[in-house]
N, C-alpha and C positions, 0 to 999 in steps of 0.2 A: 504494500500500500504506500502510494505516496507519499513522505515523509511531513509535508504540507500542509495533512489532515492530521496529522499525529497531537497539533497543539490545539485541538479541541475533539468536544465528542459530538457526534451526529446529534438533528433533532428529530423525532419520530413524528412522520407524516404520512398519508396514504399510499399505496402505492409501490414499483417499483423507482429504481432509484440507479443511476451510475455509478456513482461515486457518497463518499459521505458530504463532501461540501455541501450537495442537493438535497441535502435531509437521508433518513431513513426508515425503513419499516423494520418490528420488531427483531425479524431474524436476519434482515441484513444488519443490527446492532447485535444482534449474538454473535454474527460472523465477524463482526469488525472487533469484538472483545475477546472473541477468542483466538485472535491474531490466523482466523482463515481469510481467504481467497474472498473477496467483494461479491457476495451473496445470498438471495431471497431463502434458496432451499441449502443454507450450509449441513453438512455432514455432523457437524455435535449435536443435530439435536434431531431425534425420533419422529420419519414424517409426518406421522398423524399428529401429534405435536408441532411443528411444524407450520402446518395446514392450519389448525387450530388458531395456533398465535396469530398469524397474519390473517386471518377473518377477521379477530377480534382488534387486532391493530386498525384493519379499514372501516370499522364498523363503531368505532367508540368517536364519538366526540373532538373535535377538533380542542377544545377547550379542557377535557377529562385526557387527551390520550397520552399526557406525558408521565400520567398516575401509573400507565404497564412499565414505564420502565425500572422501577424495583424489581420487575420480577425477569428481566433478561439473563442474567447471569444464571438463573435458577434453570434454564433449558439448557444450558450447556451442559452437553457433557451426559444428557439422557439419550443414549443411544441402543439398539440393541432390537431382536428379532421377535420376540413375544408376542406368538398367534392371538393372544388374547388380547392387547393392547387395543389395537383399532376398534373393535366390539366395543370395550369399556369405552372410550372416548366417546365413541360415538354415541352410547345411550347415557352418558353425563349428561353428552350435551343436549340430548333429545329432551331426557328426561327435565331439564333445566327448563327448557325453551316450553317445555309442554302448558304449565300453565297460563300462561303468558301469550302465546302466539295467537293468531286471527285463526279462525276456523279451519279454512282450507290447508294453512300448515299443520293445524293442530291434528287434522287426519293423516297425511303424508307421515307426521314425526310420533303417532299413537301406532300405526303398521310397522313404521321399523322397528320402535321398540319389543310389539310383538317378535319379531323376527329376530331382535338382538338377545329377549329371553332365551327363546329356543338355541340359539348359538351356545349362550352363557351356559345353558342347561349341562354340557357336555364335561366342562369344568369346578372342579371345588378352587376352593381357596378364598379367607378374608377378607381378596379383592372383588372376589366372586359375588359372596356374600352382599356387602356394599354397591355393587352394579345393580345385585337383580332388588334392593329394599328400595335403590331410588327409583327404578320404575314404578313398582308398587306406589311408593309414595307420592310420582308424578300423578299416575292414574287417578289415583283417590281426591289430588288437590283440581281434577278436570274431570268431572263426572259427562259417563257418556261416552270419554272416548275410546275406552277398552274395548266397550261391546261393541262400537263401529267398524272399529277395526278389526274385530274378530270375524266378524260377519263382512266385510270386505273382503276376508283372506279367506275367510271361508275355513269352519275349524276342521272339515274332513281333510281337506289339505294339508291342513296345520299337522294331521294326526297320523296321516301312510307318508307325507312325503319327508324326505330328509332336510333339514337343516340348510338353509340357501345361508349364501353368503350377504351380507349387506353392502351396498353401495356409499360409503364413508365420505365419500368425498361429498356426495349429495346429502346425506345426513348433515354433518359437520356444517355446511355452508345454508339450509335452510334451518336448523335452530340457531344458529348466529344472527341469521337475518331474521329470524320471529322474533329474539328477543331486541335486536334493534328497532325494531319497526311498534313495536309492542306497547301496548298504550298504557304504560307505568314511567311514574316521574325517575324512575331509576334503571334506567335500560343499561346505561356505561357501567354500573357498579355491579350489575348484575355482570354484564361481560368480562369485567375482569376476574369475579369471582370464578364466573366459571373456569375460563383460562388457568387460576392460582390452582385449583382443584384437579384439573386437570396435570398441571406441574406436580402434586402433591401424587397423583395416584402413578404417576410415571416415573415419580422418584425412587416408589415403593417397589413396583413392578422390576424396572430395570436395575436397582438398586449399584446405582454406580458409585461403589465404595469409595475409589479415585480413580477419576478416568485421567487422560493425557492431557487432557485442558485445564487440571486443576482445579474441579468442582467438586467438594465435598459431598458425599451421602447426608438426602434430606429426610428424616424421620415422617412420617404422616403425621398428626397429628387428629385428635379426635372431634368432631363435628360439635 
């Protein structure tokens, strides 16, 4: 990196970006602190993670989005191949978005979570556990949309067919955008939360004691 930019730190704006002069988005400041290569999708940090952050970097507030940058440093260094990762992510995030979103998302993000139970189904473990109570606890705080969705999917299907995959990337980007659009005076604080939560369950998951970037293992901590 340009020696030039060394004497200040980027400002976090939408978007992609060239260079740090022109601002940055939240993983092009993970990449510039982690002394990699000028970029949106850098290697320290776990795509869906990744994915994640930069939704929430375009989607907060012009005025709230300098509040993510505490949590930059916290993505580095969360790397690693854990089939289970993207499921979790993506029904945080549904589950997040769920009571909150307009109707039409609220259906789209009540069927995937259907479909991220069944995935979940397959695995135990305390992260487990915590993925499938926040469904549960999504559905209950959005009456209605369980059984729409069940009856969308159609439970005989649900019951001979196997386990499909989810489409994360499409998750991921309409519960960020429900909860932006989302007609609560706290839409940015919500985004970030979810974001931190997401860093917390990826900490857990991947559990990068110390990775090569110098990032300490971050404990969860309890809700």
């Amino acid at each position: 990196m340009d020696a030039a930019v060394e004497n200040f730190m980027p400002v976090l704006s939408t978007g992609r970006h060239r260079n740090a002069r022109r601002g940055a988005c939240f993983m092009e400041y993970a990449s510039y602190l982690a002394g990699l290569r000028w970029s949106d999708h850098p290697q320290c940090t776990h795509p869906s993670l990744a994915a994640l952050a930069r939704l929430v970097n375009d989607l907060t507030s012009d005025s709230n989005r300098s509040r993510l940058t505490v949590h930059v440093t916290s993505v580095i260094g969360l790397v690693g191949d854990d089939p289970r990762l993207p499921v979790i992510l993506s029904s945080l995030a549904a589950a997040s978005a769920l009571p909150v979103a307009n109707q039409s998302r609220q259906r789209a993000l009540a069927t995937a979570l259907i479909r991220c139970e069944r995935l979940l189904a397959k695995w135990d473990g305390p992260e487990i556990d915590r993925a499938r109570m926040r469904i549960r606890v999504a559905f209950l705080m959005a009456p209605g949309t369980e059984e729409w969705a069940r009856a969308f999917v159609g439970e005989t299907a649900l019951a001979t067919l196997p386990p499909v995959s989810v489409n994360e990337e499409a998750i991921l980007r309409t519960s960020a955008i429900g909860i932006a659009d989302a007609c609560v005076q706290d839409a940015d604080a919500r985004l970030e939360r979810l974001l931190s939560q997401a860093i917390d369950e990826c900490a857990v998951i991947l559990a990068p004691a110390q990775s090569q970037y110098g990032q300490p293992r971050r404990e969860l901590q309890p809700a």
